[in-house]
C-alpha positions, -999 to 999 in steps of 0.1 A, spaced: 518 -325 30 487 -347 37 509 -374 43 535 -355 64 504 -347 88 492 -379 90 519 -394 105 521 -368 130 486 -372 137 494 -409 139 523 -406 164 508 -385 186 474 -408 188 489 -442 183 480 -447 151 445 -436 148 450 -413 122 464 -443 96 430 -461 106 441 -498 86 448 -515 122 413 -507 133 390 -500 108 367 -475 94 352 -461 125 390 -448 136 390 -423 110 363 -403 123 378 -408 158 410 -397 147 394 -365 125 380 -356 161 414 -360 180 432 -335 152 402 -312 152 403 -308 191 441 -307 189 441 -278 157 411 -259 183 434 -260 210 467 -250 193 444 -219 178 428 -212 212 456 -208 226 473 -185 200 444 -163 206 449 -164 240 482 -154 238 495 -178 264 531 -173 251 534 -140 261 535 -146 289 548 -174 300 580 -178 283 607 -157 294 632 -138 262 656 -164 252 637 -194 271 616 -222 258 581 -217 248 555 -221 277 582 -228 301 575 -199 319 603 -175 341 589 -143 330 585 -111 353 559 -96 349 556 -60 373 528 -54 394 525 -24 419 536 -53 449 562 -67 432 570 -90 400 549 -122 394 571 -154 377 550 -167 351 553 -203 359 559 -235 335 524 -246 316 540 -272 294 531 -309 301 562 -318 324 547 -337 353 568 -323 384 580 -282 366 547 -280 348 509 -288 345 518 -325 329 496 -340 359 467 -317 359 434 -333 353 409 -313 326 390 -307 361 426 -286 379 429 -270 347 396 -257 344 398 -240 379 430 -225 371 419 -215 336 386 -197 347 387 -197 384 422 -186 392 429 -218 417 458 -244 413 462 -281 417 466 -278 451 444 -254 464 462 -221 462 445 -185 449 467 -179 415 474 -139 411 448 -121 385 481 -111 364 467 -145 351 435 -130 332 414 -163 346 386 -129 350 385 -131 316 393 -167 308 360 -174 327 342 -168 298 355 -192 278 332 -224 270 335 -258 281 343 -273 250 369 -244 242 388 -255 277 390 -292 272 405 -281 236 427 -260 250 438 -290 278 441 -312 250 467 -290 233 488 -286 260 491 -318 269 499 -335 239 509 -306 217 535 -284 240 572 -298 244 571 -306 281 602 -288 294 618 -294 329 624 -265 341 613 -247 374 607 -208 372 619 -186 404 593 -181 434 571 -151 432 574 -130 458 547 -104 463 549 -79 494 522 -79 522 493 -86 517 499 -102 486 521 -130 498 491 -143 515 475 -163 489 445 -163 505 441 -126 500 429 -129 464 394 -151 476 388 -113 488 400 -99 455 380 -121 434 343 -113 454 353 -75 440 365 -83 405 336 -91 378 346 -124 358 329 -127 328 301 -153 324 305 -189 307 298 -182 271 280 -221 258 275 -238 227 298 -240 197 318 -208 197 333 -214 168 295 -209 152 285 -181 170 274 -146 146 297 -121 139 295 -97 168 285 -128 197 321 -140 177 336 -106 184 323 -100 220 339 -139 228 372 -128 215 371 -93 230 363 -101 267 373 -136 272 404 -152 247 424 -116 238 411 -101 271 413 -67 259 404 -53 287 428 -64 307 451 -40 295 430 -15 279 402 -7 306 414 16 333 410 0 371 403 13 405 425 12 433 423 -23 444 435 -28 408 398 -44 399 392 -34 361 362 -4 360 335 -19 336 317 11 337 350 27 317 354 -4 294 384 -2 277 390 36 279 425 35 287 449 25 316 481 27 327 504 -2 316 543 -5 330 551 28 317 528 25 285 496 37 287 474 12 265 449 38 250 411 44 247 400 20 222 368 33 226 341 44 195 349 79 212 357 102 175 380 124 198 399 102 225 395 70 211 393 55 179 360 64 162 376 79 130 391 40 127 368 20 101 367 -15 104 389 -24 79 416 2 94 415 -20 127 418 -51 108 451 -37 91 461 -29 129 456 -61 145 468 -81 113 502 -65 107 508 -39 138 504 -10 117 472 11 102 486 33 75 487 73 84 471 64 118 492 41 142 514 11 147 521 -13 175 551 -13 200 554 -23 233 531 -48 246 506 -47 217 533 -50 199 537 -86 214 501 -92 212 502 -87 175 528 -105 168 521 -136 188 482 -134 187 464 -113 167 482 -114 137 474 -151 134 440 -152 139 421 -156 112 403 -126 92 366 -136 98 378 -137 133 397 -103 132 367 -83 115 342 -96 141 368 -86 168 370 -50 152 330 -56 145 321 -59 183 350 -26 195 339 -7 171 300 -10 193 313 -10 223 299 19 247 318 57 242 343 74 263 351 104 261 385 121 278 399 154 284 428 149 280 423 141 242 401 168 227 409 156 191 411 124 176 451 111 183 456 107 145 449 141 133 476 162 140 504 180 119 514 175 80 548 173 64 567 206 75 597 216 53 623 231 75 661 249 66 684 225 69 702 224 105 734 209 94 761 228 99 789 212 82 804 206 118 813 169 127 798 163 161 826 138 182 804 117 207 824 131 230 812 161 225 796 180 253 774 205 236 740 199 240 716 198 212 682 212 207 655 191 199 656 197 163 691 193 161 686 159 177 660 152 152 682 154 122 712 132 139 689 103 148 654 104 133 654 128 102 672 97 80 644 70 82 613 95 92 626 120 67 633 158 74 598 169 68 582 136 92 567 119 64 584 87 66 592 63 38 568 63 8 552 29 16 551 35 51 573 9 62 587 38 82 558 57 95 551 94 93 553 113 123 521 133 113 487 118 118 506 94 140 487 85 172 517 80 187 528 115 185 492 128 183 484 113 221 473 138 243 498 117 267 532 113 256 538 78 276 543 60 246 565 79 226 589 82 257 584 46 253 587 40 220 622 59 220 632 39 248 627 6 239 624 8 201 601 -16 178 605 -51 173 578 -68 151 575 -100 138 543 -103 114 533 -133 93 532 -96 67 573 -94 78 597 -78 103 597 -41 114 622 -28 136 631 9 146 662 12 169 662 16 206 680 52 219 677 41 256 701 21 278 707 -9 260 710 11 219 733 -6 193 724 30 177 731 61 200 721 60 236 701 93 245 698 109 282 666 114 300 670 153 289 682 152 254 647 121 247 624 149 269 638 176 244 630 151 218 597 142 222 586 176 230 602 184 195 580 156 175 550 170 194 550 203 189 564 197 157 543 170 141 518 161 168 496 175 200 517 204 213 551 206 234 538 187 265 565 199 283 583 165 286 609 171 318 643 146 320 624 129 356 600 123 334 616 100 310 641 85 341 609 73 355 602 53 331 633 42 326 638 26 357 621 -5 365 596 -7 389 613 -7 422 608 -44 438 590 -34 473 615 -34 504 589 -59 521 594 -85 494 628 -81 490 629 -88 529 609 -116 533 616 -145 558 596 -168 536 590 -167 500 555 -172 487 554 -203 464 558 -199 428 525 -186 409 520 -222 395 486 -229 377 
């Protein structure tokens, strides 16, 4: 293996790493090169820049991905090395003002769905790693994304200088951060590399993130990433440590929660890689971070309900599909949740398949993400494996469910199991359905703003 690497390093760097053509001193210059270049390549895994910037089915970092905003989609752009499609002709200098100031190459405001608010943070040395990686450790592809095209007044770039005087970018962190203590560690990876607040902090109505409610909760493309507060009611101060480590690790905290959606991607693609030092001075610093409290949550999400035992509802009847009788919501519990989450809820016996009871999920004061979750199913891939539960919305290989019969559903699994019948209704569950609609004023616009290229 030693050897393997070594002539990668020695490709890449022109033969550094092998050190006979130059001598001793090349060794430690090489060392230094593969160092910076491992940084980078773990940087940028903790930054999640995959996420979002490759589209499903394209080539990493290549970009093409819509990503909803309330004016429209934004097209992540290409970040791989290619000179013309991507960033291959950036200097460390045009990176660092897109990385942590939000401004391309040529001048132009970037939109804050890049998190360079957050990014800002980040320390000098931890950007030149970064550039370093993507220049000589990414696959350049050649490939140009779509245009973004935002409605008024976001098509005028210009409008974010006016965005960015509101929203609070976080400070340069300096020195080594790799040697920082545990909770400076955790606070680093918090608020500048996983941005958590990004998704998890709720924000006003000029979409600027409220650091006075840091990381209580927010609204995200029909998911509602939830208080991650210490709060022992609406957040998760009943978590210990070592529970949020699970979480982050593998997507899933046994008898409390699991990830879908897009923490589900974080996990897989970021989290679940870092490495555990890292991960318990991540769930070190959360687990400090000021309390929140919310109504809507009087009781801690992962404390309702226990195994219920129930008569069997199965009739003997064969249901056809094209049947027209509707079902209850028990009824459509046993045909297409009772076999993996068991009649009584309580899952499979390692867990594998979750229990329905002390299920945050289902416990939620807000049913957003079970709506979701039934929607769009799970899809997991974990260094700890693959989990997967079936989609019932549009696009099933299963059973596709209507707006009414996944409302009768998940007011079922909460009454049932979780927080209370929350009254679900079938416009409800359409909403989120649909995509957010593309504003008329972009679909109708003379000239298309330029492509949100870093």
């Amino acid at each position: 293996m030693a050897d393997i690497k070594n002539i990668f390093w020695s490709v890449l760097f022109g033969g550094a790493v092998m050190g006979g053509l130059h001598g001793a001193p090349a060794y430690a210059a090489a060392d230094d090169d593969q160092a910076l270049m491992e940084r980078g390549a773990y940087l940028a895994t903790a930054g999640d820049c995959v996420a979002c910037h490759t589209r499903p089915g394209g080539k990493p970092f290549a970009g093409g991905l819509e990503i909803a905003t309330p004016k429209g989609a934004v097209v992540s752009t290409n970040i791989t090395p290619d000179p013309q499609s991507g960033i291959g002709a950036y200097t460390l200098e045009d990176f660092e003002k897109a990385l942590r100031r939000g401004v391309r190459k040529d001048g132009a405001y970037l939109y804050p769905v890049m998190p360079y608010v957050s990014y800002a943070g980040l320390t000098d040395q931890d950007v030149k790693a970064l550039y370093t990686w993507f220049m000589h450790g990414v696959q350049p592809v050649a490939e140009k994304p779509p245009e973004t095209q935002m409605a008024f007044p976001g098509n005028i770039r210009m409008s974010m200088m006016a965005w960015n005087m509101l929203a609070e970018s976080e400070t340069p962190e300096t020195g080594d951060s790799s040697a920082y203590d545990k909770l400076r560690r955790g606070h680093y990876l918090a608020t500048a590399l996983e941005h958590c607040g990004t998704c998890h902090t709720p924000r006003n109505f000029m979409l600027v993130e409220q650091q006075d409610q840091y990381l209580a909760g927010s609204q995200l493309n029909g998911w509602f990433a939830p208080n991650i507060t210490p709060s022992n009611t609406a957040g998760i101060g009943d978590w210990s440590e070592d529970d949020l480590v699970a979480y982050l690790k593998t997507g899933h905290a046994k008898r409390r929660s699991q990830a879908a959606g897009p923490m589900g991607e974080a996990v897989e693609h970021s989290t679940s890689h870092l490495t555990d030092e890292d991960l318990h001075a991540l769930a070190a610093f959360i687990k400090q971070v000021p309390v929140h409290d919310d109504a809507a949550e009087p009781q801690a999400r992962d404390s309702f309900g226990k195994a219920v035992s129930e008569p069997d509802l199965r009739s003997g009847i064969v249901h056809r599909v094209d049947d027209l009788n509707t079902l209850s919501g028990a009824e459509l519990y046993d045909a297409n949740c009772a076999a993996c989450h068991g009649p009584n809820g309580a899952g499979t016996a390692d867990q594998y398949v979750p229990s329905l009871y002390t299920n945050s999920v289902v416990g939620s004061g807000r049913p957003d993400n079970l709506i979701m979750t039934i929607l769009e199913g799970v899809d997991r891939n974990t260094p700890s494996g693959h989990v997967n539960m079936p989609s019932f919305g549009s696009h099933s290989d299963v059973q596709r469910l209507s707006d009414e019969e996944i409302a009768k559903l998940v007011n079922y699994l909460t009454a049932r199991f979780g927080s209370g019948d929350h009254h679900v209704t079938a416009e409800q569950v359409a909403d989120k359905r649909q995509p957010p609609p593309v504003p008329a004023v972009a679909q109708d616009a003379a000239k298309p703003a330029p492509s949100d290229h870093p």
